[in-house]
C-alpha positions, -999 to 999 in steps of 0.1 A, spaced: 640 -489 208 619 -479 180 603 -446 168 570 -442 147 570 -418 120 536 -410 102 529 -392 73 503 -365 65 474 -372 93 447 -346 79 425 -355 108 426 -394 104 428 -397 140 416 -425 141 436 -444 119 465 -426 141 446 -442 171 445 -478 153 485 -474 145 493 -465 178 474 -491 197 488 -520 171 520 -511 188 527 -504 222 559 -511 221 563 -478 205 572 -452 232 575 -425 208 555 -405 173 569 -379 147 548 -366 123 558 -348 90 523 -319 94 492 -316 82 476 -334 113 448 -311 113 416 -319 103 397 -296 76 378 -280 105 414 -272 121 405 -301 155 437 -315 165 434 -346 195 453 -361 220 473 -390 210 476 -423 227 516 -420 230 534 -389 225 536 -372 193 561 -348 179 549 -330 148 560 -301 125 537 -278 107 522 -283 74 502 -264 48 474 -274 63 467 -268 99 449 -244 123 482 -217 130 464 -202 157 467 -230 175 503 -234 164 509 -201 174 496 -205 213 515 -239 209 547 -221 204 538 -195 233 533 -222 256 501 -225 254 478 -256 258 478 -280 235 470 -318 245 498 -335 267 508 -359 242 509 -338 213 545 -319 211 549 -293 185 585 -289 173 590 -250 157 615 -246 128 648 -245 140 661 -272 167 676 -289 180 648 -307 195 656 -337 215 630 -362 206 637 -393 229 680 -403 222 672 -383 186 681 -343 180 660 -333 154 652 -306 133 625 -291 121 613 -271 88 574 -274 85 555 -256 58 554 -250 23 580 -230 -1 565 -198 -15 589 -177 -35 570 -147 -24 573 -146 9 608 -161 12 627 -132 26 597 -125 47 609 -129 88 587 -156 100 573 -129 127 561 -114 102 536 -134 81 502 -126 75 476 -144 93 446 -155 76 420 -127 66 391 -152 70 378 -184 61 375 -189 25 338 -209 19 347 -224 -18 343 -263 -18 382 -261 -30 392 -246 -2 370 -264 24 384 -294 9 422 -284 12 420 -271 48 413 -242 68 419 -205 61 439 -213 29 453 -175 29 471 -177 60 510 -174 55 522 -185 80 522 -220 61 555 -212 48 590 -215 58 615 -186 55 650 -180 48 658 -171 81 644 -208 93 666 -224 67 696 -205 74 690 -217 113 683 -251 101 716 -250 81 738 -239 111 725 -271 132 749 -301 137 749 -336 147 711 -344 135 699 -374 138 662 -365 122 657 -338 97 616 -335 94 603 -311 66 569 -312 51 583 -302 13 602 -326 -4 633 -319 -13 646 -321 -53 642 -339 -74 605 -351 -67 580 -361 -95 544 -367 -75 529 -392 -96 550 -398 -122 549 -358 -133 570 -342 -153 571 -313 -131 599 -314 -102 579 -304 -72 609 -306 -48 625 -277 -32 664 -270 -39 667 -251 -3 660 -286 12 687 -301 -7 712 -277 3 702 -278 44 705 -313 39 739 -306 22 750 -286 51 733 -304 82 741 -339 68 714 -355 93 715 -394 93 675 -397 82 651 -373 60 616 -382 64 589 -352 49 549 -356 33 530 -334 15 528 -354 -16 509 -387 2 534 -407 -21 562 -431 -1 591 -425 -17 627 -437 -8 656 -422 -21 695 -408 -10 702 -368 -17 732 -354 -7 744 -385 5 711 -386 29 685 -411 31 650 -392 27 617 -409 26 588 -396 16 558 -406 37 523 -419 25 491 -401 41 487 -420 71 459 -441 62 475 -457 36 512 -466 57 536 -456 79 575 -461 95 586 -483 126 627 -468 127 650 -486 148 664 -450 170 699 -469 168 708 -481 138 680 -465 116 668 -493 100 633 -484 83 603 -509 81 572 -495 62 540 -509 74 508 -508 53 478 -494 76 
């Protein structure tokens, strides 16, 4: 059996809708966020899809998602935390950005956006840039780090060290490095950056994802064997 993995959709649904159809074989989808499009329109998949928040997204509608409310049939939204069982896989989750800030903030309580910003930089990163609840907390992470015998570990941050581009800058997270420390899942797949990556920390594979219209994963769910495919 194999799983799909994509990375940052961004409203490409149609590419998503190209991917899935090119292999039906496929039973099953995971996503690393940002599947939103800039308008915050999510769809309904061909094949089920399980998918973590990113930076980008519509959080109301992750919100009624997470209160059981309706979201397409095939589009399954895993909340930070787990374990989720995602066909023979249990999985974990830790969508969203880091943001010093509002670290010790209880993920109840992050603001919601206070309106649409208008600017053409902020149309053209997504909607309602202000809202918080893009971020992950410490209580998420300590939850994440209290989960055993993880197959999957999905974030959308990248965990250290991570140089997008060839910057000098490390854009990873250390809080990633030490749930994977703790979890010790046996595959680390996040986005964010649109840059495939493939790399071991903390003894764990972790891949970094391209945006989906430029590749994505086929992982065998037994032996996790990884073959990137060019879209």
């Amino acid at each position: 059996m194999q799983i799909g993995a994509l990375g940052d959709i961004h409203g490409a649904f149609d590419a998503v809708l190209t991917i899935m159809q090119r292999h039906p074989e496929v039973s099953l989808w995971v996503s690393v966020g940002d599947v939103a499009s800039n308008d915050g329109d999510y769809f309904e998949p061909v094949a089920p899809l399980h998918w973590i928040k990113g930076n980008n997204e519509d959080f109301d509608v992750i919100a009624a998602a997470r209160a059981g409310g309706p979201l397409a049939g095939t589009m399954h939204y895993l909340a930070n935390g787990g374990p989720h069982h995602v066909g023979p896989w249990r999985v974990a989750a830790l969508g969203g950005t880091f943001a010093p800030g509002w670290y010790n903030t209880p993920a109840s309580r992050l603001p919601r956006s206070t309106g649409r910003k208008t600017t053409a930089t902020s149309l053209k990163l997504g909607k309602n840039r202000d809202d918080k609840r893009r971020h992950f907390v410490r209580e998420e992470v300590v939850a994440c780090k209290a989960l055993t015998n993880i197959d999957l570990f999905l974030t959308h941050e990248a965990p250290r060290p991570f140089y997008p581009a060839g910057r000098r800058i490390d854009a990873g997270k250390t809080v990633l490095n030490d749930v994977m420390a703790s979890m010790r899942p046996r595959l680390h797949l996040f986005g964010h950056h649109h840059e495939f990556t493939d790399s071991v920390r903390q003894g764990v594979r972790s891949i970094g994802l391209d945006v989906v219209t430029t590749s994505y994963l086929l992982v065998d769910a037994g032996t996790f064997k990884c073959e990137r495919i060019d879209t």
